[in-house]
N, C-alpha and C positions, 0 to 999 in steps of 0.2 A: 498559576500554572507552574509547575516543577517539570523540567527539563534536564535530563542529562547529556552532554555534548563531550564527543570524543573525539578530540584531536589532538595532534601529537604539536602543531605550530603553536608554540604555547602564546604568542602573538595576539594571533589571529583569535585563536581562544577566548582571551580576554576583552579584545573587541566584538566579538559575536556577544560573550556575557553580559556586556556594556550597554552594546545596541538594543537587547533585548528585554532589558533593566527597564529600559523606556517606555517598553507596551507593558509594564508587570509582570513579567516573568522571571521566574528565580533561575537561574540556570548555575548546575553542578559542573564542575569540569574534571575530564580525564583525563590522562595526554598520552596515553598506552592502553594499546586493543587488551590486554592483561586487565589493569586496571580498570576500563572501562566493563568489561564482564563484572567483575567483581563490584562494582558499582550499583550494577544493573539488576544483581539477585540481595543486595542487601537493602536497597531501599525503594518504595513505589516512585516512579515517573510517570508523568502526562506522555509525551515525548520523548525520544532519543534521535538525537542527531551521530553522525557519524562521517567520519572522513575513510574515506577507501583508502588511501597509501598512508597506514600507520606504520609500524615499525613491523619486526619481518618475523618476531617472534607469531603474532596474531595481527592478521589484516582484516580493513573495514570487511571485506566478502565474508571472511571467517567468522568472523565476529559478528554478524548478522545472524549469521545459520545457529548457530550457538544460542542466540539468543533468543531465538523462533524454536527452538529445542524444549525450551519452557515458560515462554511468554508469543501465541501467537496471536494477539490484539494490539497489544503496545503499538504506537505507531512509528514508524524508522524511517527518515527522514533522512537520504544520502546526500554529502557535499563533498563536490571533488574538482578539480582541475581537469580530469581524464572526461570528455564532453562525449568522445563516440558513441554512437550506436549501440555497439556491443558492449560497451563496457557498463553503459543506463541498462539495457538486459540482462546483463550480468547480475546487476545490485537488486534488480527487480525477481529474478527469478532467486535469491539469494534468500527474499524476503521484506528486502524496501518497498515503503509506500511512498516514498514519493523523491525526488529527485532535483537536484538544485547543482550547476554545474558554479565556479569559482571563475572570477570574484563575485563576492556574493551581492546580491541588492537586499538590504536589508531590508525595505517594505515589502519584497517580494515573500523573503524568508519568513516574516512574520504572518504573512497572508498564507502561507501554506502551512502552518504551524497552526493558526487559530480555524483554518478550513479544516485539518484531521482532526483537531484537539473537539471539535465541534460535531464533528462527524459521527466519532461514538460515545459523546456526552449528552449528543441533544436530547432533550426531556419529552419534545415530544417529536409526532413522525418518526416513531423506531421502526415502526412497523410498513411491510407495503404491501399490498391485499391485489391478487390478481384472479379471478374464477376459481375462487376455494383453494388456489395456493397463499399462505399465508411466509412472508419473508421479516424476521424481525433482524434489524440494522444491526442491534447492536450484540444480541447472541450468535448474531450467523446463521442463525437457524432457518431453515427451509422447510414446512410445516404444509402436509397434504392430509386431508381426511387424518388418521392415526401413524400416518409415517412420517418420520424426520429426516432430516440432513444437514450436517455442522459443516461449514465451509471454512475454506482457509482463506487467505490474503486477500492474494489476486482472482480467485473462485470467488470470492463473497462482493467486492467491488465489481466484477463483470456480470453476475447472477443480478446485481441490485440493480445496475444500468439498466441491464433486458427486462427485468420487471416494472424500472420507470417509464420504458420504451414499450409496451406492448402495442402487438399487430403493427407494427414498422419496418421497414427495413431498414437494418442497419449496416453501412460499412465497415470494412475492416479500419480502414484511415481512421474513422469516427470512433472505433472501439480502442483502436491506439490512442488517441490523443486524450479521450476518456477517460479510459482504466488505466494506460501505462504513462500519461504525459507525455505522449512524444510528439511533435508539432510536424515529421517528417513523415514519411512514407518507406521504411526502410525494408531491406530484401531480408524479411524475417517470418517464419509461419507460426509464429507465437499466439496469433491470434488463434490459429485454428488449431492448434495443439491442447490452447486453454478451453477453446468450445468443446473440443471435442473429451480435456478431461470431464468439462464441467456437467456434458450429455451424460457422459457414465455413471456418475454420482448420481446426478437427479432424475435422469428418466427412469433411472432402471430403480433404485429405490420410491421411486412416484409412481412408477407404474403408465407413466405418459410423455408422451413426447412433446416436449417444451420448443426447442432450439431447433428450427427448421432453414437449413441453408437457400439461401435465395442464387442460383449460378449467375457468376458474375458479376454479383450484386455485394455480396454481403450474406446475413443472416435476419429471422425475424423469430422473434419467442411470442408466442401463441398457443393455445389450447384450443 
């Protein structure tokens, strides 16, 4: 597995490369949001790691969006010191999949590196079949009779839950800690801001109403 890692601690850097030598992983290193762009378009990566407080020229946030500009599968794996609420939303709505606050646990870090790295390599189950909608994992694709729909990030990981979840009710709590990793409950409408992009995409391209809000509850995707 080939990882590039952007951080500017060039310390830390090289114990993250070290650690990770251990599970077989090759990891490239940056140490400027600059350099790590230019990284990022000249050679394929499994993974990109990323530190939010790079230098001030291009920050991890920046640096993200940029790279979702013209790679949006890659998977982006945030490491930072800054733990809040807002700032894990910030990296997520940025285009991070997934989120790792400092110091780091390195079994941790590697557990979430071979869970993405895994996610859209696997050979098989790419596919999830729900009443003639068909969701393949690894294109994004969202597949009704002759109509399609290519999802982005955080649309394709919350689409994929509700299709592993059908006729459920699902909580918001549950769809956070799910889709966006967050173990809290925070005063955020993100959840219903994502369902409700994710409604527009696919009912009205499907032709059917998926994603039915339960009051008070949550949500449940059904046909």
């Amino acid at each position: 597995m080939k990882i590039l890692l952007i951080e500017d601690n060039i310390e830390l850097a090289y114990l993250v490369k070290g650690k990770l030598a251990q599970f077989r992983m090759h990891v490239d290193m940056a140490h400027t949001g600059e350099e790590g762009l230019r990284m990022s378009k000249l050679a394929y990566y499994d993974i990109v790691i990323v530190d939010l407080l790079l230098d001030i020229v291009l920050n991890g946030l920046e640096l993200i969006r940029l790279i979702r500009k013209f790679d949006t599968t890659i998977p982006i794996i945030v490491i930072s010191g800054l733990c809040d609420v807002e700032t894990k939303l910030a990296g997520f709505h940025a285009g991070a999949d997934d989120y790792l606050p400092k110091p780091l646990d390195f079994n941790e870090l590697s557990a979430r590196i071979i869970r993405l790295y895994s996610r859209i390599n696997r050979p098989y189950f790419n596919q999830v079949c729900y009443r003639g909608i068909t969701y393949d994992v690894q294109k994004r694709c969202v597949s009704f009779e002759d109509r399609k729909v290519y999802l982005k990030n955080k649309e394709s990981m919350l689409f994929e839950y509700f299709m592993q979840h059908p006729n459920r009710i699902i909580s918001r709590q549950e769809l956070i800690a799910a889709v966006w990793h967050l173990n809290m409950n925070p005063d955020t409408n993100i959840v219903d801001v994502s369902v409700r992009n994710l409604r527009q995409r696919i009912d009205r391209q499907l032709g059917r109403k998926t994603i039915h809000s339960i009051y008070g509850e949550g949500y449940r995707f059904s046909l």
